[in-house]
N, C-alpha and C positions, 0 to 999 in steps of 0.2 A: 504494500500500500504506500503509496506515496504523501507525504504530508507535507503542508502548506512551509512555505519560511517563516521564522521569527526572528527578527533581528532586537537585540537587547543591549543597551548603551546605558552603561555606568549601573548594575547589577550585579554586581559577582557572585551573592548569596543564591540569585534565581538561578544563576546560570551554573554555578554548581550544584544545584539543587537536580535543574534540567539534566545535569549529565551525571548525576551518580544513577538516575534514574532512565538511562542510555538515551535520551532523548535529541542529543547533540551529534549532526554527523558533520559539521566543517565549523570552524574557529575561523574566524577574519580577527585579528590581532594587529592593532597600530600600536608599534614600540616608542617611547618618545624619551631622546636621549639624557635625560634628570634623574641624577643619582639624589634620591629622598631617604634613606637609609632603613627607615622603619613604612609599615603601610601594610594592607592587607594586599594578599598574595591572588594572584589567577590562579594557581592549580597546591592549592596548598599540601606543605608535607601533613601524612600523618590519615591522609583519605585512603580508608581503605580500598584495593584495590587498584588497577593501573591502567591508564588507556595509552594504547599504542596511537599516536600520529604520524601522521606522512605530510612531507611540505608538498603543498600543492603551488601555489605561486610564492613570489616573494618580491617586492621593490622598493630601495632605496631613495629617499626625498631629499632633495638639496638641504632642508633645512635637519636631516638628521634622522629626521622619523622613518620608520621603516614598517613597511604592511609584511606581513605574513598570513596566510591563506593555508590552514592545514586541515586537511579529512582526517579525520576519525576511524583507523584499523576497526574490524568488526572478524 
């Protein structure tokens, strides 16, 4: 069955929520070059379990930031 997109900006709790519960099959990821030292994690240690990713695309931005585009192993 195929299921609609969701796209979710500035959630991390839904969207780990959405993917302990296998519901995530591609991460679109903007890296933005600010070392903050402390802050809550994208894929925090300590979740049980492990998902495999594959990069799917990736491009670097004049100003630093960088996209990444990874599917979800199944």
């Amino acid at each position: 069955m195929r299921r609609g997109a969701i796209f979710i900006h500035g959630s991390g709790e839904l969207a780990r929520r959405l993917s302990r519960a296998g519901l995530i099959d591609r991460y679109h990821l903007l890296v933005f070059p600010v070392l903050l030292g402390t802050g809550k994690r994208v894929f925090p240690s300590g979740v049980p379990g492990e998902q495999k990713l594959v990069v799917r695309e990736s491009e670097a931005y004049g100003n630093g930031v960088v996209k990444v585009i990874y599917d979800v192993v199944r």
